[in-house]
Rosetta silent file (secondary structure, phi, psi, omega in degrees, C-alpha in Angstrom):
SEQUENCE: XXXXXXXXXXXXXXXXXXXXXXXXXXXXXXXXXXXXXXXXXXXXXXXXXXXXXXXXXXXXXXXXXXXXXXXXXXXXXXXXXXXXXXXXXXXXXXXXXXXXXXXXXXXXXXXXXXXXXXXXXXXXXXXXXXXXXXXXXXXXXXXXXXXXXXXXXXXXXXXXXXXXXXXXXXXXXXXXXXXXXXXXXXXXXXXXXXXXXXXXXXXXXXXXXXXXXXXXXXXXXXXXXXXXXXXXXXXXXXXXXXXXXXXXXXXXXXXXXXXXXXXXXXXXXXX
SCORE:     score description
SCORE:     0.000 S_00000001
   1 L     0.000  120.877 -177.410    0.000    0.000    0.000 S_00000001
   2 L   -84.611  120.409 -175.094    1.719    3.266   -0.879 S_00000001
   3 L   -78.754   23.642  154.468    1.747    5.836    2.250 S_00000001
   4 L    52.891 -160.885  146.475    0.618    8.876   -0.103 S_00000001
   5 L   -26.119  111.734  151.945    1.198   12.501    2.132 S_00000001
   6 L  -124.400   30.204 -171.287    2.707   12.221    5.531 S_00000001
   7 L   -46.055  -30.574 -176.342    3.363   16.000    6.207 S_00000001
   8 L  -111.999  -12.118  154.522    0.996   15.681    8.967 S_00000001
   9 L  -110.340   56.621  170.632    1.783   11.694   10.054 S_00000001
  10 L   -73.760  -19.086  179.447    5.109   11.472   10.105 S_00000001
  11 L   -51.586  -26.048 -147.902    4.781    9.880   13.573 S_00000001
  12 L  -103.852  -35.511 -178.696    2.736    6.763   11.915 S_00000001
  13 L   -20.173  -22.352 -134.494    5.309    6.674    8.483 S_00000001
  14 L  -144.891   40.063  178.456    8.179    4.499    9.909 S_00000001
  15 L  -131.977  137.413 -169.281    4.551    2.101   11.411 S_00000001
  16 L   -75.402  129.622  176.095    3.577   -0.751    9.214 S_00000001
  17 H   -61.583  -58.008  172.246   -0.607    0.134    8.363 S_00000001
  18 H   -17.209  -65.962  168.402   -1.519   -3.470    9.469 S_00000001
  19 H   -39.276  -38.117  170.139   -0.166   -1.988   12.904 S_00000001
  20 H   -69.427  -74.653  170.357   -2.243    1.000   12.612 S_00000001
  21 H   -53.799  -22.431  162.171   -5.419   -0.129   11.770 S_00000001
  22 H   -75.829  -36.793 -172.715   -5.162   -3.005   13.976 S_00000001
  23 H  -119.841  -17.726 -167.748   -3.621   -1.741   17.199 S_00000001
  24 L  -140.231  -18.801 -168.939   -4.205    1.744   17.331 S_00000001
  25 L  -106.442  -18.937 -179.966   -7.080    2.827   14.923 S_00000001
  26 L   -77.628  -17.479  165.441   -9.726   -0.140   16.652 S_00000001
  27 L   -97.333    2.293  177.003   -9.455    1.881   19.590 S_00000001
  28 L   -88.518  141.693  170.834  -10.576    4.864   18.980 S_00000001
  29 L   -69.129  171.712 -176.020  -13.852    5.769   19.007 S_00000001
  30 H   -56.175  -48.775 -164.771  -16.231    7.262   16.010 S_00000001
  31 H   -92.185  -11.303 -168.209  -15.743   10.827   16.429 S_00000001
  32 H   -95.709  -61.143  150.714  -12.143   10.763   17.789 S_00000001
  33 H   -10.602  -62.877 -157.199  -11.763    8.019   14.548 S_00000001
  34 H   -82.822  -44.617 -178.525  -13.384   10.515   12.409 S_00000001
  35 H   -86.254  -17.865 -178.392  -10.928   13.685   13.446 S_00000001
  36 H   -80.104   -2.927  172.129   -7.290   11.628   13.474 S_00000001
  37 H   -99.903   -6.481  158.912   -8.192   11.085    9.831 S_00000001
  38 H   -68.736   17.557 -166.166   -8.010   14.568    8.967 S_00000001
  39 H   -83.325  -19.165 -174.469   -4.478   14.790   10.225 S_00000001
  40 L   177.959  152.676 -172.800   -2.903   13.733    6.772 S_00000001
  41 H   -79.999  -24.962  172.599   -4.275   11.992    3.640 S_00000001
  42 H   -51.371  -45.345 -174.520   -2.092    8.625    4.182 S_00000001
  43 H   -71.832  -31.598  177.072   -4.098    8.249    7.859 S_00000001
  44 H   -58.290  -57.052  165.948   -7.548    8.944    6.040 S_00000001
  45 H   -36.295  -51.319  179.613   -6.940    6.410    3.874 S_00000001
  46 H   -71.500  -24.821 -170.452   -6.238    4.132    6.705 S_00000001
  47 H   -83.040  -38.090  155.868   -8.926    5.352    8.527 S_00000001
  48 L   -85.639   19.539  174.918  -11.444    4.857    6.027 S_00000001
  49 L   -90.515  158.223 -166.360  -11.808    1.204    5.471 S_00000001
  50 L   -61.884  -32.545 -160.589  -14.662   -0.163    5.660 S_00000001
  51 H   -68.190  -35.192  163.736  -14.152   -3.260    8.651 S_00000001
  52 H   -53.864  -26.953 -164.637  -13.295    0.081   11.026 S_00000001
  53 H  -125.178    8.106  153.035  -16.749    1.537   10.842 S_00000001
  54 H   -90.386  -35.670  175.532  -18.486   -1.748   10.890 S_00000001
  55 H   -51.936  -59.001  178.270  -16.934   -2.915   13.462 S_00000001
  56 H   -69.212  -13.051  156.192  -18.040    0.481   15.784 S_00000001
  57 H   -62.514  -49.174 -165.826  -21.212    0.197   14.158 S_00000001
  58 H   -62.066  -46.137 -150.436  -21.780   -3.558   14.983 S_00000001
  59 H   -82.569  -37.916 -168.769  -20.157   -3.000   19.038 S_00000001
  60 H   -70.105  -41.612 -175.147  -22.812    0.427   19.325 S_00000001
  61 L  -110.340  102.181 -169.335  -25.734   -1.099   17.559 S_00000001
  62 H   -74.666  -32.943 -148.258  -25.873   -5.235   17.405 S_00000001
  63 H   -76.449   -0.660 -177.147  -28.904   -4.989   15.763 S_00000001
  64 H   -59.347  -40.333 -161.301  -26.841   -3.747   12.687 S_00000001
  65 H   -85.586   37.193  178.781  -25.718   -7.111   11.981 S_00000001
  66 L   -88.713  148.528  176.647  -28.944   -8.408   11.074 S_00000001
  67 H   -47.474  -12.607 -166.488  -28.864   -9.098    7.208 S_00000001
  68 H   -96.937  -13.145 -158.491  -31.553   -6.768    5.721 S_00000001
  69 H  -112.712  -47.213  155.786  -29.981   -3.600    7.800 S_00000001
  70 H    -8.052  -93.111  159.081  -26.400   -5.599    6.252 S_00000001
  71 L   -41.042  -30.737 -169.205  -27.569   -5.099    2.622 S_00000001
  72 L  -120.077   22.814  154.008  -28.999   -1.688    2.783 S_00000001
  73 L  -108.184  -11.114 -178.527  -25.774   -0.253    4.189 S_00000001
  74 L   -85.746  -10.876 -164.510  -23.955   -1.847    1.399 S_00000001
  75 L  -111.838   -3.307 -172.265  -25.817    0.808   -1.142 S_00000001
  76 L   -84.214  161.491  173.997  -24.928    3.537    1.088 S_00000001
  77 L   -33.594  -98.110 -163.704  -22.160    6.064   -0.308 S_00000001
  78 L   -88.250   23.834  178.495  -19.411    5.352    2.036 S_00000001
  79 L    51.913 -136.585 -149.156  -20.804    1.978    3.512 S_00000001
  80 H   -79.052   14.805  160.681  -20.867    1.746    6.843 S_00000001
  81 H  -105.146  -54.675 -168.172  -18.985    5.338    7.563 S_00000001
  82 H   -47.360  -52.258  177.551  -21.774    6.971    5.630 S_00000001
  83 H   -44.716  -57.560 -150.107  -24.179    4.702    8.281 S_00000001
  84 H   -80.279  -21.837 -141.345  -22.244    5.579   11.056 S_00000001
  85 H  -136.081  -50.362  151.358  -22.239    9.033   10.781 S_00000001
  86 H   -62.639  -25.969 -173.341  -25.905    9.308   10.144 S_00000001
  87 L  -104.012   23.960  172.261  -26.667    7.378   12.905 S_00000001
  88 L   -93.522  117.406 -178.024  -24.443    8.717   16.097 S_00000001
  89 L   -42.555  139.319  153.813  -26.752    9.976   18.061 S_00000001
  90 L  -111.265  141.675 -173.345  -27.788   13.728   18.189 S_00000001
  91 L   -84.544    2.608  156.751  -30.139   15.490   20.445 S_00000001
  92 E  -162.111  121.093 -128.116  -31.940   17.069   17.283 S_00000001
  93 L  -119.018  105.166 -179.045  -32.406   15.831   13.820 S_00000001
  94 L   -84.642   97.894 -152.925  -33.213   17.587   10.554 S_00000001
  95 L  -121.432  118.760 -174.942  -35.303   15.760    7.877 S_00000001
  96 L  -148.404  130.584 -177.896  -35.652   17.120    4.708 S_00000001
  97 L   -92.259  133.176 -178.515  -35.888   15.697    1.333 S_00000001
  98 L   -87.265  160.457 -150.926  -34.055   17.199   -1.923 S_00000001
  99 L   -70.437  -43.327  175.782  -36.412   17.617   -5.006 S_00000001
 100 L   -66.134   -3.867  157.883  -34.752   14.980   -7.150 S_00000001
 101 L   -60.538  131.994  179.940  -35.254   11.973   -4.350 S_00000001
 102 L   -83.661  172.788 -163.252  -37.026    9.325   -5.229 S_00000001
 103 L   -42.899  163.629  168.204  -40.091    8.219   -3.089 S_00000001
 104 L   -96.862  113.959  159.033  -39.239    6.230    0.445 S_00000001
 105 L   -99.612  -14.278 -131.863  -41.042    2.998   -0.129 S_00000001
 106 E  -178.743  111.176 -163.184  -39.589    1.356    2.964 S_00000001
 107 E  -145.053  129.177 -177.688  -38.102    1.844    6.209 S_00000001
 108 E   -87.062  143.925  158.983  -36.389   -0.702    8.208 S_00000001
 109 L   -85.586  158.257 -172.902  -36.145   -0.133   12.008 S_00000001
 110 L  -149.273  105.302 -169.514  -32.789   -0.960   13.889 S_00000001
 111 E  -133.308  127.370  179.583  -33.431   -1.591   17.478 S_00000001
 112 E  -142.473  123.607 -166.804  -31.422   -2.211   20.649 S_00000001
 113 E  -122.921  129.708 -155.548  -32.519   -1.912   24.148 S_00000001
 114 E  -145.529  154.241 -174.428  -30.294   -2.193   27.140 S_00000001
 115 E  -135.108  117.711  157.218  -30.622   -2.041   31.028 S_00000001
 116 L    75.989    5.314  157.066  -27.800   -1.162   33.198 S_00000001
 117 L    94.971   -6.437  133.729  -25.252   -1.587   29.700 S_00000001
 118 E   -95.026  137.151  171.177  -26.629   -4.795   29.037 S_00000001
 119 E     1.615  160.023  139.177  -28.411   -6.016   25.947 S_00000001
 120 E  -149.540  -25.822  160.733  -32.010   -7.343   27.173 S_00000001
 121 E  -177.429  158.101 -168.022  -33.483   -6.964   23.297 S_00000001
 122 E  -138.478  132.194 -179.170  -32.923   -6.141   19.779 S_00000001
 123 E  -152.311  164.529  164.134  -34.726   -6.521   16.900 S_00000001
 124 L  -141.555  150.412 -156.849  -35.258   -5.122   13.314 S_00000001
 125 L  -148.103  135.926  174.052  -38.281   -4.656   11.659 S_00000001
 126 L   -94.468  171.932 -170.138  -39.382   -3.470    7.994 S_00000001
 127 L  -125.496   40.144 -133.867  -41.694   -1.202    7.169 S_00000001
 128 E   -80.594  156.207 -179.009  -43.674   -0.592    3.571 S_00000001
 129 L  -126.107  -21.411 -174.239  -44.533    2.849    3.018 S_00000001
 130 L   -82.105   57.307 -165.529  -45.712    2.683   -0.525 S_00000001
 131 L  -115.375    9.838 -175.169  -49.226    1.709   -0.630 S_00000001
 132 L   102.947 -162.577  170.326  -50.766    4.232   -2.876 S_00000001
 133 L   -79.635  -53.509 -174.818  -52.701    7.661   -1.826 S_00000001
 134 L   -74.092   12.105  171.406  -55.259    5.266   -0.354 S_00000001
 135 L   -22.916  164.625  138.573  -52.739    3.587    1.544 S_00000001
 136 L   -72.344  -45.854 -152.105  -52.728    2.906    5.621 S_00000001
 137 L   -74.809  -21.964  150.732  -49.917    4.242    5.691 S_00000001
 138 L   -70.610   -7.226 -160.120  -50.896    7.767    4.593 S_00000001
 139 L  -124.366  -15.620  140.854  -53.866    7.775    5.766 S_00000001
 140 L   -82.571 -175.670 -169.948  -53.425    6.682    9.547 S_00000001
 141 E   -55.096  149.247  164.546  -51.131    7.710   12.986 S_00000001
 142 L   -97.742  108.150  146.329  -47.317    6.604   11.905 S_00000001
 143 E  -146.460  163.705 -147.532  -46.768    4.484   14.010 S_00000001
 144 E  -132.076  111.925 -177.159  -44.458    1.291   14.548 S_00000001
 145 E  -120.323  140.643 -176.799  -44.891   -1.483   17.445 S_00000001
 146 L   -89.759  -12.610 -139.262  -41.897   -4.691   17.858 S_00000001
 147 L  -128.351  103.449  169.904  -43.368   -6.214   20.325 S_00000001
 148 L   -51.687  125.169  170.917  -47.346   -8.630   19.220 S_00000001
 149 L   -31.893 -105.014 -156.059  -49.929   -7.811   22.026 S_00000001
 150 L   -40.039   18.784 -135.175  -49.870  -11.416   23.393 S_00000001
 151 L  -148.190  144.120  152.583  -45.852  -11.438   23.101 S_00000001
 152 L  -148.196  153.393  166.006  -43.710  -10.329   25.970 S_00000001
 153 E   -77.438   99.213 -167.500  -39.712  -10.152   26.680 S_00000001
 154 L   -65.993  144.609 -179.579  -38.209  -12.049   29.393 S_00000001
 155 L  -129.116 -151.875  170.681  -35.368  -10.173   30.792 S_00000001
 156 L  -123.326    3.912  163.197  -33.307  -10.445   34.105 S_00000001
 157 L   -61.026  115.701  161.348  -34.948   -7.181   35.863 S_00000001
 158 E  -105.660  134.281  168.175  -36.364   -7.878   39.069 S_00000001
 159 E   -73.130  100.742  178.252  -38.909   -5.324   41.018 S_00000001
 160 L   -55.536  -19.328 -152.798  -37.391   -6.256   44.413 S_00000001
 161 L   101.459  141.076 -166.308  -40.553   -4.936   46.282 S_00000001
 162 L    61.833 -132.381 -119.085  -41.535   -1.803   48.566 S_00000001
 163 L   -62.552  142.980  165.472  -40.417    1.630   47.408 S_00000001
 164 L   -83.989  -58.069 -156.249  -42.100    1.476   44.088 S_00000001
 165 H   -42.470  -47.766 -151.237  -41.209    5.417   43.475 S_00000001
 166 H   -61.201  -52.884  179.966  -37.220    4.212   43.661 S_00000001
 167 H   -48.153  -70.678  166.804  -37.494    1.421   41.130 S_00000001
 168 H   -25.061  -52.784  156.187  -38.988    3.781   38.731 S_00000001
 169 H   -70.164  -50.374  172.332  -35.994    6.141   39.123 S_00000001
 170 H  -105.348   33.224  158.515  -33.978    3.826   38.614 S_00000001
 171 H   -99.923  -51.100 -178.334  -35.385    1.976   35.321 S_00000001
 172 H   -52.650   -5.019  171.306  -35.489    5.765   33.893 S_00000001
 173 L  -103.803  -34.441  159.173  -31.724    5.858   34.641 S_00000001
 174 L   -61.517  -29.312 -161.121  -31.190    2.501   33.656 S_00000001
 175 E  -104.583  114.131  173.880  -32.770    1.897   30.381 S_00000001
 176 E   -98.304  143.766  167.867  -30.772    2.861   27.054 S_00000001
 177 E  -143.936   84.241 -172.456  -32.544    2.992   23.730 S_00000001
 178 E   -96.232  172.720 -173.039  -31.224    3.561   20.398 S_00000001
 179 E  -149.601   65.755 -137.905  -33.672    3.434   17.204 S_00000001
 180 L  -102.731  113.120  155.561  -31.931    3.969   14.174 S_00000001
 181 E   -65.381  128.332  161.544  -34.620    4.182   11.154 S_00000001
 182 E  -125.934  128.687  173.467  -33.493    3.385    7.790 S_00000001
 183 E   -79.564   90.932  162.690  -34.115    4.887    4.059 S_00000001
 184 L   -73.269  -34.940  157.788  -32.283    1.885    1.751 S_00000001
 185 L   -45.768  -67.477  179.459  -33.863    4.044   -1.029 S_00000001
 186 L   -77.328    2.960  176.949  -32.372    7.296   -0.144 S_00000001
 187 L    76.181   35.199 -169.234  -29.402    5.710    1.476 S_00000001
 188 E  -136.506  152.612  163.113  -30.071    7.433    5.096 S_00000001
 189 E  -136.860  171.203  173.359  -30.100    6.585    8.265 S_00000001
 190 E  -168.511  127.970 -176.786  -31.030    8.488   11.536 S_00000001
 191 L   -89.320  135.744 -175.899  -30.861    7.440   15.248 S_00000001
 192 L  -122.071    8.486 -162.286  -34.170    9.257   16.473 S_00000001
 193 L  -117.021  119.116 -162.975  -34.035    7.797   19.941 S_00000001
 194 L   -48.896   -8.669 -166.468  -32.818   10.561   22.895 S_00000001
 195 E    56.307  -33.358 -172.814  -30.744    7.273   23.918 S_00000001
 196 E  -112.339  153.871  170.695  -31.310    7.968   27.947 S_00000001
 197 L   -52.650  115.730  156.011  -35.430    8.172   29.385 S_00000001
 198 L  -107.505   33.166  152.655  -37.306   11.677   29.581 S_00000001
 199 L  -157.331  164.462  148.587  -39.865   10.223   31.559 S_00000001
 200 L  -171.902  132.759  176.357  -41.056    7.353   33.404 S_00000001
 201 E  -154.175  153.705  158.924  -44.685    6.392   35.021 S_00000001
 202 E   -71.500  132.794 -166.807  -47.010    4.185   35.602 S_00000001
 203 L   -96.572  106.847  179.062  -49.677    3.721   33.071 S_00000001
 204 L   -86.771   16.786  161.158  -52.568    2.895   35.595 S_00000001
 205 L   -78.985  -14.888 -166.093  -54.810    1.907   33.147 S_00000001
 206 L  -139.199  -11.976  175.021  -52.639   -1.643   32.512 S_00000001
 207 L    98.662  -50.872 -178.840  -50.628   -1.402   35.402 S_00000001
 208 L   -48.632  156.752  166.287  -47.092   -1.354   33.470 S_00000001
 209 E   -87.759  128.001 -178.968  -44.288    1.221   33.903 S_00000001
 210 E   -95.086  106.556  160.867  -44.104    3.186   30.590 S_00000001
 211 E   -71.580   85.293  163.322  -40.506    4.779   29.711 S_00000001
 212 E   -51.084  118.126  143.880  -40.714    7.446   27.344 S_00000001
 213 E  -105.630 -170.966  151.516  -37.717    8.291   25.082 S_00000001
 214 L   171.019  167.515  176.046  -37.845   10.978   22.001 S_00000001
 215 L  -135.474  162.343  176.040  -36.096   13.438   20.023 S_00000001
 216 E   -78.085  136.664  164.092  -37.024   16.939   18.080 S_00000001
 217 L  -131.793   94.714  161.874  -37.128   16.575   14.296 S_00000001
 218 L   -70.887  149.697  157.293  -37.307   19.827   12.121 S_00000001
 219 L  -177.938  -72.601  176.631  -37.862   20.279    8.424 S_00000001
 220 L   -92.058  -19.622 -172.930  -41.401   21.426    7.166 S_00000001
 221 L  -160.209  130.860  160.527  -42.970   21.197   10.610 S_00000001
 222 L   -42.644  159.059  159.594  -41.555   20.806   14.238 S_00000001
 223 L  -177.934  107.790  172.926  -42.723   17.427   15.540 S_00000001
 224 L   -47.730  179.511 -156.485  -41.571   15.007   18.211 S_00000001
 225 L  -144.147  135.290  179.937  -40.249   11.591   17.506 S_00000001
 226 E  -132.757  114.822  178.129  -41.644    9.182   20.697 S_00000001
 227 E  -110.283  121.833 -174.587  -40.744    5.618   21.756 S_00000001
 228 E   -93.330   71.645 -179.936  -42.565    4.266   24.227 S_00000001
 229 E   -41.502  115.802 -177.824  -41.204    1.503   26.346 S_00000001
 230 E  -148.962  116.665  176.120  -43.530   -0.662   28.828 S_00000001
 231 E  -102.595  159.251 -170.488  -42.539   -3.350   31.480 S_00000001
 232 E  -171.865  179.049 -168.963  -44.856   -5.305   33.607 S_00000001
 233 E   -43.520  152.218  172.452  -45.578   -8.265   35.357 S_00000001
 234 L   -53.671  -36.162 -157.986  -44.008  -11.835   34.179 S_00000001
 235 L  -107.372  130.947  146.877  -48.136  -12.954   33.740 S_00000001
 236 L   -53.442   -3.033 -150.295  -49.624  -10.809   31.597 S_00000001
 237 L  -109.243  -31.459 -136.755  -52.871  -10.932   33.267 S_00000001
 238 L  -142.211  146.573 -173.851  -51.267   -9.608   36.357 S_00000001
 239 L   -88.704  157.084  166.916  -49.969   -6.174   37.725 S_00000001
 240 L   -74.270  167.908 -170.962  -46.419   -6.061   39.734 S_00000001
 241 L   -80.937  134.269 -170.871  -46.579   -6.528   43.126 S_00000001
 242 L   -97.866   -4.574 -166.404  -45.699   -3.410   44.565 S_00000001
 243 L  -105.133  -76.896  179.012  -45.199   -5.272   48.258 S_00000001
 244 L   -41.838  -52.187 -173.289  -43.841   -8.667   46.826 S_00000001
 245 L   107.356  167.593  162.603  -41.746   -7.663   43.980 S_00000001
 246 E   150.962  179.105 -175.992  -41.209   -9.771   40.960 S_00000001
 247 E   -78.491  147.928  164.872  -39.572  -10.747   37.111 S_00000001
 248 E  -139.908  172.998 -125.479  -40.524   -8.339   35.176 S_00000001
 249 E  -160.854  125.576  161.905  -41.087   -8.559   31.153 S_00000001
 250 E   -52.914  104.042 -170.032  -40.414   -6.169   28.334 S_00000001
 251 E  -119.536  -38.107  169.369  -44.827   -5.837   26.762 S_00000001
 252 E  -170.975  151.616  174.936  -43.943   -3.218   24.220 S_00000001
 253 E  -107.818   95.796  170.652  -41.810   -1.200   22.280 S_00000001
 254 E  -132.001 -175.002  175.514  -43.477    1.195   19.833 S_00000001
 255 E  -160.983  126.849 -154.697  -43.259    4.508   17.855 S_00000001
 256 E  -132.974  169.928 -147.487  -45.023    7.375   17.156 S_00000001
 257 L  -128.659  131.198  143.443  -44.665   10.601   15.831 S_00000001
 258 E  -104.896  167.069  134.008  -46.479   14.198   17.430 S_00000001
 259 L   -70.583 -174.171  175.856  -46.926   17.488   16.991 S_00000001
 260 L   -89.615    0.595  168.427  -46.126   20.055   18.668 S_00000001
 261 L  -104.934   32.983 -162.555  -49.527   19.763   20.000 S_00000001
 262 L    99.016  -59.531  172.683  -49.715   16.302   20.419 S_00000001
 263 L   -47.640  144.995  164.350  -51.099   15.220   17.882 S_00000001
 264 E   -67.025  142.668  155.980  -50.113   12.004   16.010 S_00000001
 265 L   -99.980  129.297 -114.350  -49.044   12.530   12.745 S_00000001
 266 E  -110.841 -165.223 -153.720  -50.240   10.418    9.929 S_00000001
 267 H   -98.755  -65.599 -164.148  -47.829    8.820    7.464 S_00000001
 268 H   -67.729  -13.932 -174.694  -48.663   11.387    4.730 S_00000001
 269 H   -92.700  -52.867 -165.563  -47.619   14.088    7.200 S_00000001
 270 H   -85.829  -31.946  134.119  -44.232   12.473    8.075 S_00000001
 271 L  -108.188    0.000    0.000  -42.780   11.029    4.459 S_00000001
């Protein structure tokens, strides 16, 4: 491999790149990753293969390495730096389409949910968008649920019992969520999920704790971006014990879209 420019790496010149990219460039992080390659074009180079930004894709999001999320990162510009780089989280998101895009028929979800810095579930899920004018999907709420009503997620959280209030504080402190939506038509991605809880209560119609994440999204209209999170009882049937304690079970993950009033917004509103 021919080291190009090293006016600004002479430090790494007299370093084999196997040695770079192996021992020293795998440790760096995205954004720290992303500024040591502007130090000289010989480091960029090194800096820009692809196995580097899959790899920090793969370790932030596992749910990356399911095949359909696989494949529609392979069509992106810069593969999985192009990914990576849409998808690092930000606390507010701009979404705007240029006149020459073609339509979104499809948007995969990319989902990983973790308590306390471990896993407890991940999934990806497609999405058609492309149903006509008379569609659902224009013509109802946009919204997206992972989890089938009768279906619940066993985890390893236990409600120990007594203070209720405490547990609550600390599943809103506990519970990480990213939610990285994917365009494979336009080649975009966007993590829309605040990654830490802006809320958490009990929904006392069902019993469950609900964990609210979201983010702001501008472009034609302000509009929040809301994932809603809800644990409960092992038995479906059955609320936790707030004296007893108990396993408690992942009942749904979804996502929905307001206004700035509230409202849901319909499909037709949001692509």
């Amino acid at each position: 491999m021919a080291h190009g420019d090293y006016s600004n790496g002479d430090s790494f010149s007299t370093l084999h790149p196997d040695i770079i990219q192996t021992q020293i460039l795998t440790r760096l992080d995205g954004p720290t990753l992303t500024s040591t390659a502007s130090t000289s074009s010989y480091i960029h180079t090194l800096c820009t293969e692809q196995k580097l930004w899959q790899e920090l894709s793969t370790a932030a999001w596992p749910s990356v390495n399911d095949p359909r999320v696989v494949k529609a990162i392979s069509s992106f510009p810069s593969g999985y730096r192009s990914f990576f780089a849409d998808s690092y989280p930000f606390s507010e998101h701009t979404w705007h389409s240029e006149k020459d895009d073609p339509p979104t028929t499809g948007l995969i979800s990319a989902v990983d949910l973790y308590y306390r810095g471990e896993l407890i579930y991940s999934k990806v899920q497609e999405m058609e968008t492309e149903s006509g004018k008379g569609g659902w999907f224009l013509s109802t709420p946009f919204r997206v649920d992972l989890i089938d009503p009768k279906e619940s997620v066993e985890t390893r959280i236990r409600y120990p019992g007594g203070d209720y209030e405490a547990w609550v504080r600390d599943m809103e402190e506990s519970m990480k969520l990213n939610w990285i939506l994917i365009d494979p038509v336009k080649k975009r991605a966007a993590n829309i999920s605040s990654r830490d809880a802006v809320s958490a209560k009990r929904n006392w119609l069902t019993g469950d704790l609900e964990i609210r994440f979201s983010t702001v999204v501008t472009g034609k209209r302000a509009a929040e971006v809301a994932m809603v999170l809800s644990c409960g009882s092992a038995e479906t049937w059955k609320e936790v014990d707030e004296e007893v304690g108990g396993e408690v079970h992942v009942r749904e993950v979804r996502l929905g879209i307001e206004d700035i009033e509230g409202k849901c917004l319909k499909g037709r509103r949001v692509w």
